[in-house]
Structure formats: C-alpha cells, structure tokens
C-alpha positions in Angstrom: 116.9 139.5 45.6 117.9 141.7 42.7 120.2 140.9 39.6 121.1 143.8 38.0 122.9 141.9 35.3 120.0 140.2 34.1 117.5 140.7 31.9 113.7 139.9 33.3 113.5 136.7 31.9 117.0 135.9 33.7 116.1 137.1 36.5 112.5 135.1 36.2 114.7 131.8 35.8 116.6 132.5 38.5 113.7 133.1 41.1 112.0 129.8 39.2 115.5 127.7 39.8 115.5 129.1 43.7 111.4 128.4 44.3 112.0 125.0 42.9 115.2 124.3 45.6 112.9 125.4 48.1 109.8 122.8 46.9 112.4 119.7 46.8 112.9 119.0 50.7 108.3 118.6 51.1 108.6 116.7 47.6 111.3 114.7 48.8 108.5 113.9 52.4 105.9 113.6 50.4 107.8 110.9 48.6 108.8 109.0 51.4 105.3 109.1 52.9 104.2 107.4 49.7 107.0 104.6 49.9 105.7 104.1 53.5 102.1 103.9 52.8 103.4 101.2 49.7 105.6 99.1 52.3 102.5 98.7 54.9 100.3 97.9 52.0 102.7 94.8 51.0 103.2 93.7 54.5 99.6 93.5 54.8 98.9 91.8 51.4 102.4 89.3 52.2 100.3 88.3 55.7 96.9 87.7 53.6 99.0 85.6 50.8 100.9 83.9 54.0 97.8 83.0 55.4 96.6 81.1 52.2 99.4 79.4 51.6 
C-alpha cells in the first residue's frame, strides 16, 4: 500500500492503524478464551462452596 500524500510518519500511522485492525479479531479470541477459562473456574469453586454449605 502506498500514500503518496503522506509524509513517512503518515504513512507509518497509517500501516500502525491497519496492523492494529488486523490484531483485534485474535485479541478479541484470546479474550473470550480467558472469560471461558474464568466461568469454569467459578462453576467449579460454586460446586466446592455448594458442597460445604
């Protein structure tokens, strides 16, 4: 991609802004594996606390 228009730190911040759109859809899994991992960790620790009481 080439921007004729822009200088090279333009052009730099652009690339950045388009790198970082490209990251967001394995940050946004990565995410959602964590809140997953977190749900089965309180279902377990609500069965122990369920058990005792």
């Amino acid at each position: 991609m080439i921007y004729d228009n822009l200088s090279s730190r333009e052009r730099r911040e652009k690339l950045d802004e388009i790198e970082e759109a490209n990251n967001r859809p394995n940050e946004v899994h990565r995410k959602l594996q964590e809140v997953n991992r977190l749900k089965k960790q309180l279902t377990k620790l609500q069965d122990k606390l369920n058990k005792l009481y």
